[in-house]
Structure formats: structure tokens, C-alpha cells
C-alpha positions as CSV (number, residue, x, y, z in Angstrom):
1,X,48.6,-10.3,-37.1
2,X,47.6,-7.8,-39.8
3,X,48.7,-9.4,-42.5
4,X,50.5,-7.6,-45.4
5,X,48.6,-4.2,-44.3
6,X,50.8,-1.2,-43.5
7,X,51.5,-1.5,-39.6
8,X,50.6,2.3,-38.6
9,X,47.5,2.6,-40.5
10,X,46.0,-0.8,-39.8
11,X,46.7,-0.4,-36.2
12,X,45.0,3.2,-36.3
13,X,42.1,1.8,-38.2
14,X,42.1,-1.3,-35.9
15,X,41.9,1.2,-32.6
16,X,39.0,3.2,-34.9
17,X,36.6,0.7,-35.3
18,X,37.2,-0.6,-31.6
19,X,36.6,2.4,-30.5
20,X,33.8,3.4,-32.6
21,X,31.8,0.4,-33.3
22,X,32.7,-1.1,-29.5
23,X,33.7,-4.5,-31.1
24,X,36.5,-7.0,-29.5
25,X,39.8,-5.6,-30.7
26,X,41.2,-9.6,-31.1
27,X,38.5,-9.7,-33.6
28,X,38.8,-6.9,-36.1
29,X,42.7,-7.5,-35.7
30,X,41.9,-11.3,-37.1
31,X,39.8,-10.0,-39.3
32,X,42.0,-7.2,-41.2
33,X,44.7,-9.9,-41.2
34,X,42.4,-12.5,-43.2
35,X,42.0,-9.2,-45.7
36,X,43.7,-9.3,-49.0
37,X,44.6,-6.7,-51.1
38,X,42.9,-5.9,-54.6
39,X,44.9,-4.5,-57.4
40,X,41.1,-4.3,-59.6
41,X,39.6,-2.5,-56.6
42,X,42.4,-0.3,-56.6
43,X,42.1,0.2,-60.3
44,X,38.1,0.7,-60.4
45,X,38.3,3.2,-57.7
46,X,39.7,6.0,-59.7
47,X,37.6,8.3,-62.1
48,X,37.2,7.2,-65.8
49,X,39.4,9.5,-68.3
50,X,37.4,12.4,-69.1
51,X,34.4,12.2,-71.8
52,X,31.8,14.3,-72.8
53,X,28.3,13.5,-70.8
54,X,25.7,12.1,-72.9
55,X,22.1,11.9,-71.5
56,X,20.6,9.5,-74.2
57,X,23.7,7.5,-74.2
58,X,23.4,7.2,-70.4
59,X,19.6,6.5,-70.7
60,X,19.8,3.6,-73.1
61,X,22.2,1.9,-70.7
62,X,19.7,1.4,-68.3
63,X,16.4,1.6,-70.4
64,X,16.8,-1.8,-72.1
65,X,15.0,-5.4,-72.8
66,X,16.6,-7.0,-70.3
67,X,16.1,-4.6,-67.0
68,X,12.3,-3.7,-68.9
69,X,11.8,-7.7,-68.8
70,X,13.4,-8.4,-65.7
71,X,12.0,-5.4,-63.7
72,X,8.3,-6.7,-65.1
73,X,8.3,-9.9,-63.8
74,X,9.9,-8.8,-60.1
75,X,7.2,-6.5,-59.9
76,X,4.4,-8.8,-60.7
77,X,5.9,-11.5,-58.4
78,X,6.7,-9.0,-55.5
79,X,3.6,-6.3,-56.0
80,X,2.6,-6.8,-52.2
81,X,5.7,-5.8,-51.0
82,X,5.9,-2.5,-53.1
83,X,2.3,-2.0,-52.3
84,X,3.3,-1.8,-48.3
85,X,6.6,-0.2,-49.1
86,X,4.4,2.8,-50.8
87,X,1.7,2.6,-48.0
88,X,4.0,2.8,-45.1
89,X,6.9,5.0,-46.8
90,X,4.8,7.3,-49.3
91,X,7.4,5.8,-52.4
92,X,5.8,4.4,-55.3
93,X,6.0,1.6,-57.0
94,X,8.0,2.4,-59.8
95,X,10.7,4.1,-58.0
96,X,11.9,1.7,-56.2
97,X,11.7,-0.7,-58.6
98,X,13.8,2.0,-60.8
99,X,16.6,1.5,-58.5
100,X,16.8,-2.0,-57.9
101,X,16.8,-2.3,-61.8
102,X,19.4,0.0,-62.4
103,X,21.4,-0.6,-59.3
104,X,21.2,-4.6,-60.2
105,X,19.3,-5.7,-62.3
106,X,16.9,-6.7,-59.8
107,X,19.6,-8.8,-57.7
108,X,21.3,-10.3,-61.0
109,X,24.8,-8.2,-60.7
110,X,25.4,-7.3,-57.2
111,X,28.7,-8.0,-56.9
112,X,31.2,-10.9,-57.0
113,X,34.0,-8.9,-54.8
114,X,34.7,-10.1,-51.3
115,X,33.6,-7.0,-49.3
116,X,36.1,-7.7,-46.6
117,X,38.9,-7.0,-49.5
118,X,37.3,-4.3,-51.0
119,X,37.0,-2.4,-48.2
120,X,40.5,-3.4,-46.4
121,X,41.8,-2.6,-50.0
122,X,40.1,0.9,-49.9
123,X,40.9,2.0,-46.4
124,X,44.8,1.0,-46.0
125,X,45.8,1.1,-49.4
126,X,43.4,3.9,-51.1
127,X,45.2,4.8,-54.6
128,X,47.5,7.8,-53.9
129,X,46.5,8.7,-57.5
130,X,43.0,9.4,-57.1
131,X,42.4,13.6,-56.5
132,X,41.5,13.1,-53.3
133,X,42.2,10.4,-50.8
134,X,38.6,8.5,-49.5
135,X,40.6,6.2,-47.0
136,X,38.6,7.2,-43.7
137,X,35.3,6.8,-45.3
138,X,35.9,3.3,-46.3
139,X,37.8,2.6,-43.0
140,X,34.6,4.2,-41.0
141,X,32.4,1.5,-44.0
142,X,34.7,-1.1,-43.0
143,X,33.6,-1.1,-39.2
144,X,29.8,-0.5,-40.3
145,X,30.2,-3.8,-42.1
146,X,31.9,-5.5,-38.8
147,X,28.9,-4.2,-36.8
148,X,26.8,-5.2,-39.1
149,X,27.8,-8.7,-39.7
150,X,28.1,-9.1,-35.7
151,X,24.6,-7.9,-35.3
152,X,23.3,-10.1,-38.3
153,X,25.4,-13.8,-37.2
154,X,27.3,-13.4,-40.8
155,X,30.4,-14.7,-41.5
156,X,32.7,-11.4,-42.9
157,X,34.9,-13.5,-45.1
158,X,31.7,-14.7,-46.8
159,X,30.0,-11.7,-47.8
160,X,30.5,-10.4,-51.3
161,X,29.2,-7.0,-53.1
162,X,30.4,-4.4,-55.6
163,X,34.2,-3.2,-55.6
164,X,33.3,-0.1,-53.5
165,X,32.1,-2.1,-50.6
166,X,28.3,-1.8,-51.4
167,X,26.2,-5.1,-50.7
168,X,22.9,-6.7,-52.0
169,X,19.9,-5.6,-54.5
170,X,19.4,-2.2,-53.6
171,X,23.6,-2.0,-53.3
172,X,23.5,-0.7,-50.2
173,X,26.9,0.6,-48.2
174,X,27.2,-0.4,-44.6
175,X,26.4,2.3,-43.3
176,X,23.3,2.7,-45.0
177,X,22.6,-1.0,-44.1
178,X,22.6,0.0,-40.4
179,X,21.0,3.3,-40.2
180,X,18.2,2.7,-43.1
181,X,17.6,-1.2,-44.1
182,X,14.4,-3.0,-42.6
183,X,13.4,-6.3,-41.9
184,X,10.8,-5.9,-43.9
185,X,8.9,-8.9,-43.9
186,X,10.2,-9.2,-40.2
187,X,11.8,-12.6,-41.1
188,X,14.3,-12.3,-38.5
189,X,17.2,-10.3,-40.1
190,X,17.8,-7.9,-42.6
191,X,19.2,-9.4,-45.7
192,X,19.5,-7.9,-48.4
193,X,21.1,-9.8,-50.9
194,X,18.2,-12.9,-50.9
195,X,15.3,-11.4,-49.6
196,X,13.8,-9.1,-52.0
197,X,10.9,-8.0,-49.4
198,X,13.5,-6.2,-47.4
199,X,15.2,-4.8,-50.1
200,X,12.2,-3.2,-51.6
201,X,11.4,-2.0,-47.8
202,X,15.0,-0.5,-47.5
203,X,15.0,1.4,-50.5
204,X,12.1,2.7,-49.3
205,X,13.0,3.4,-45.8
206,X,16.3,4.9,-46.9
207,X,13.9,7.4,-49.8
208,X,11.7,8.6,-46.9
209,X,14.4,9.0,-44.3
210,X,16.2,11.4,-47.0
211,X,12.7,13.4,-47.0
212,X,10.7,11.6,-49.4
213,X,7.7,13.9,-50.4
214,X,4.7,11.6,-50.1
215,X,2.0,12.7,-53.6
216,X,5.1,15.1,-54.7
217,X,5.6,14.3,-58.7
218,X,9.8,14.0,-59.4
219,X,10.1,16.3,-62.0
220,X,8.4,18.4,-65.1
221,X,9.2,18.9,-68.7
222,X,11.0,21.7,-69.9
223,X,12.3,23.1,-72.8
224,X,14.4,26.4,-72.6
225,X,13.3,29.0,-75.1
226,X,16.5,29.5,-77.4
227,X,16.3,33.0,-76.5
228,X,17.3,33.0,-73.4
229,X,19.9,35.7,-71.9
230,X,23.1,33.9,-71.4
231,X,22.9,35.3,-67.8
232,X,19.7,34.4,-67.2
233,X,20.6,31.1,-68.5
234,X,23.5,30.3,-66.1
235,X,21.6,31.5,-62.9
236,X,19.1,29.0,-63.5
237,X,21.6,26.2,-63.8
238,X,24.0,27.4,-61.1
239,X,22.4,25.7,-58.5
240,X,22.0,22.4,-60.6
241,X,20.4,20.0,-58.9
242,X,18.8,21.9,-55.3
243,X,15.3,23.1,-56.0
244,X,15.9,27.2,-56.1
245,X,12.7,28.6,-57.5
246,X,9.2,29.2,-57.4
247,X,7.4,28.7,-60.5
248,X,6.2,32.3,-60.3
249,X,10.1,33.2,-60.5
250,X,10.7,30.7,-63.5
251,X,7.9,32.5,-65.4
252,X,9.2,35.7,-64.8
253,X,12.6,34.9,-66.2
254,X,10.8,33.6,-69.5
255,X,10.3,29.7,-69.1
256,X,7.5,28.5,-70.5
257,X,6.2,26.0,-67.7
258,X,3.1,23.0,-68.3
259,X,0.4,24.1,-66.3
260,X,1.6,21.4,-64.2
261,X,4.7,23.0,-62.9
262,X,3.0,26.7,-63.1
263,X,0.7,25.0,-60.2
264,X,3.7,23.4,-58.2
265,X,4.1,24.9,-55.2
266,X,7.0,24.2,-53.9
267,X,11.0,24.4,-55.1
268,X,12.2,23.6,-58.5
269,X,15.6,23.0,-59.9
270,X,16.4,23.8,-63.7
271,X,18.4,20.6,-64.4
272,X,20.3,20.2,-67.7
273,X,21.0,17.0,-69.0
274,X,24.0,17.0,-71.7
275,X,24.1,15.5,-74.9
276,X,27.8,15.7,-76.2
277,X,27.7,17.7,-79.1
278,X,23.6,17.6,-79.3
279,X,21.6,20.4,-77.4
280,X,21.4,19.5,-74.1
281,X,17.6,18.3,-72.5
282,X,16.3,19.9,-69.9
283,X,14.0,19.4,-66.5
284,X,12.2,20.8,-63.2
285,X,13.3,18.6,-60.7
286,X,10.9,18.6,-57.8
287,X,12.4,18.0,-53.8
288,X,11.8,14.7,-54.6
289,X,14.0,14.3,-57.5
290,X,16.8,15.7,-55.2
291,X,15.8,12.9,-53.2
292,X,16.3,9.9,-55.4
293,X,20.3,11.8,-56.2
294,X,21.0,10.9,-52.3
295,X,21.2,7.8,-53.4
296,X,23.8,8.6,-56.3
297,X,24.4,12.6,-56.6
298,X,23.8,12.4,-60.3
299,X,20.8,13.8,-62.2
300,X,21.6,11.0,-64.8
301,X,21.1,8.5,-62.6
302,X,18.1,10.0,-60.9
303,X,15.9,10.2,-64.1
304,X,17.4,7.2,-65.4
305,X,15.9,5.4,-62.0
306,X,12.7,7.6,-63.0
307,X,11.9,6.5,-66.5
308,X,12.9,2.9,-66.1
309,X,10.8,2.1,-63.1
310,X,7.3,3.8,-65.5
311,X,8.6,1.6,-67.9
312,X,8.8,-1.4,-65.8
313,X,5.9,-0.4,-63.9
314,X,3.7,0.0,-67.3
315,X,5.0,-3.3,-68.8
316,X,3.8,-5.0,-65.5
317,X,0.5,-3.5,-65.8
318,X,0.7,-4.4,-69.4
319,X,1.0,-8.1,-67.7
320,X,-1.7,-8.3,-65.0
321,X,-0.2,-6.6,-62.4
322,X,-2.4,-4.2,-60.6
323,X,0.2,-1.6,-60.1
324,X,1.2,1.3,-62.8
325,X,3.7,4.4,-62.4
326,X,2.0,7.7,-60.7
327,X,2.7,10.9,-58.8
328,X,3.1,10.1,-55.9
């Protein structure tokens, strides 16, 4: 009835999601038996082999012609819906259209794995290889996704999305589907995958629901002066990411801020961004740059999602469109 799953742990998850997600039990149990297992899930799971992090590497991944020329045209064909996403949410513009791009490419890559296997795959057969084993979050994902497709009339077996489970444009997991997505142009349903009105709503919703700072810029320039204590130097970085300090504090330790940042008045975080074997770049991250890293805990990927979407944003502008990047 379970298929090729281990008996113990499919039953346990099986009893889990009943419990938890108050669906049938016949039908999870039918539905973890149609499940197959995925060696290239398996595979893709576990961390890369080491290598040194490389901002401008990472950067020209994601800041190219064909997200730049892609990103353009979805914003001048979509504007109205990023226009109410910013009016209702307090997120521009340009920083949601910085995550759809990198997240997708605007809904060009969002995944050809059956999420039912991925998931099954990652909850009863989690890679006992990996340094720590994720099994019960993807167990607790694969019941979001059974709610979700109950609440939603989808067929599970049908669904598709990326090897960890996560599903449409703005590659959202099920759990963020059910807490945070919006019908956004209240056509009926939430989907996410063809309707890029509620995607651009979701990302949204899910920004200001993680504290999105409505006017709050993302982050300031910095440059470290090359004198800088050694000490000094590692308690500004030790709390990487979090905004720590005032910029009163910053400017007593020696860091020359824009007048910009001097005039921020709330948290900053001195966030370094390695270059291999080139000195490192550096920048104040605002409460809202922590923000944008909910959605992937990586400072990388949060500026990355920054300077695409003013890119995109500018190149649409550049077009006609009556929208630009800005502050707020």
C-alpha cells in the first residue's frame, strides 16, 4: 500500500500528516504509495564540495542578458500588478521582480521534478550522508503540499517544481504556499505556477509578513578603511547578517559612512561579501535586507535579488514602463 517506502517511517509519516493536516488517512496512504523514489533528488540534496565564495562570480550568475531582458518585458507587461503589490505590501517594484528573476527566470525554470517524488524521496529516504538529516521538515512539506492541493482541487501526481519540493515562479515551499501566497487577482485560487499576478502578490505578502520595512532603503555602500583593528574588524562581522549597530556606533569604530547611512536610524549589519582570493566587498544591510535573506539565508542571494531587480526595473523604464527602482 506504500509502495517501495520503508514500512515504519512511511507509516509514521502517514499517521503525521493525518494527524496534522486532518486529511483521510486512505488518501495520503494512496498517495505515498503512487510516490517514487529519486536517486537525482537524492544526489542534489547534499552540499556541493567546498569552494571558495566569490561575490562577483555569484553576481554575474544572475545579473545577465537573458534575466535583464526577460525581467524587462514581465515588468512592463505585468506593472499593474507590482504597482498594487507595492501599494498594499510597502515592496517595490524591483524587489520582487529581483526574486522572480533569480528564483526563475520569471517562470522559465521552475522545475521539471514531480513534487510528490521529491518530497516522498526527501522525507523517507533523506541521504544518510548529508551532515544533518532534514527528513521531518520535508515530511511536515510533504503534508503542506497534500493540504494544499486538497484545498486548491489539484491533482498531486501532476504537480511539478524544483528537486527540494518548492513550486511555481516565486519557488515557493508548501508551506509558504499556505501561510503566505494570495490570490491575488482573486481569480479563484492561488496558482502560482501560471498566474503571475499572484505570484508577484505572494512574494510580496510573504516580504511584508517577514517585517518588510515600508520607505526603508536595503542596504548602503561601504568600504572598510584598511586600517582597521583586526578586533574591531571581526566584531563588526560577527553578527553577519542581523542589523547590530547604530550608525553613531559604526562611526565611532572608524567607518567612514555616506551621509546616507550616518542619517539611518535604525540597525545596520556590516556584511562582507567574499571574493576568493580578491579583497572581499562590503555593505550596510538595512532590516530590510535581512528581510529579503528569509527568503534564502544568503547575503549573496539577497543583493543579488537587489541589483538585478534596479537593473530590470531601469531597463523597463528605459522601455516605457512607468515604474523605476527606489527606496522604498
Amino acid at each position: 500500500m506504500l509502495g517501495d517506502w520503508p514500512e515504519q517511517p512511511a507509516q509514521a509519516l502517514v499517521a503525521d500528516i493525518v494527524q496534522r493536516n486532518r486529511l483521510p488517512q486512505g488518501l495520503v496512504e494512496r498517495l505515498i504509495g503512487k510516490a517514487q523514489y529519486v536517486p537525482t533528488v537524492a544526489r542534489l540534496i547534499l552540499p556541493g564540495p567546498p569552494a571558495k565564495k566569490n561575490w562577483r562570480v555569484y553576481r554575474s550568475r544572475f545579473l545577465d542578458s537573458l534575466r535583464i531582458g526577460a525581467g524587462s518585458d514581465f515588468l512592463q507587461e505585468f506593472g499593474i500588478w507590482f504597482q498594487r503589490a507595492q501599494e498594499r505590501y510597502g515592496v517595490p517594484p524591483h524587489i520582487v521582480a529581483g526574486i522572480l528573476g533569480v528564483e526563475t527566470i520569471y517562470g522559465r525554470n521552475m522545475g521539471n521534478f514531480r513534487v510528490l517524488d521529491a518530497l516522498s524521496t526527501l522525507a523517507l529516504r533523506f541521504p544518510s550522508q548529508a551532515p544533518r538529516d532534514r527528513s521531518a521538515y520535508f515530511g511536515a512539506q510533504l503534508g503542506d503540499f497534500f493540504q494544499w492541493c486538497a484545498q486548491d482541487g489539484r491533482n498531486p501526481l501532476q504537480v511539478r517544481g524544483s528537486y527540494a519540493g518548492a513550486i511555481g515562479m516565486p519557488q515557493f515551499m508548501p508551506e509558504s504556499i499556505l501561510k503566505y501566497a494570495v490570490d491575488f487577482d482573486q481569480g479563484g485560487g492561488i496558482d502560482l505556477i501560471n498566474d503571475p499576478a499572484d505570484a508577484i502578490g505572494s512574494v510580496a505578502s510573504y516580504l511584508a509578513a517577514k517585517g518588510w520595512v515600508r520607505g526603508q532603503p536595503t542596504h548602503f555602500a561601504l568600504q572598510l578603511p584598511s586600517d582597521l583593528p583586526p578586533g574591531t574588524r571581526d566584531a563588526l562581522l560577527a553578527p553577519d547578517i542581523t542589523p547590530t549597530f547604530t550608525a553613531d556606533q559604526l562611526v565611532a569604530l572608524g567607518l567612514p559612512l555616506l551621509p546616507q547611512a550616518r542619517a539611518y536610524s535604525g540597525k545596520l549589519a556590516v556584511v562582507q561579501l567574499p571574493n576568493a582570493g580578491a579583497a572581499p566587498d562590503y555593505v550596510l544591510g538595512t532590516d530590510n535586507f535581512y528581510v529579503i535573506t528569509r527568503y534564502n539565508h544568503s547575503a549573496f542571494y539577497a543583493l543579488a535579488v537587489i541589483e538585478l531587480g534596479e537593473v530590470v526595473a531601469a531597463a523597463a523604464a528605459a522601455a516605457g514602463a512607468s515604474l523605476a527602482p527606489g527606496a522604498s
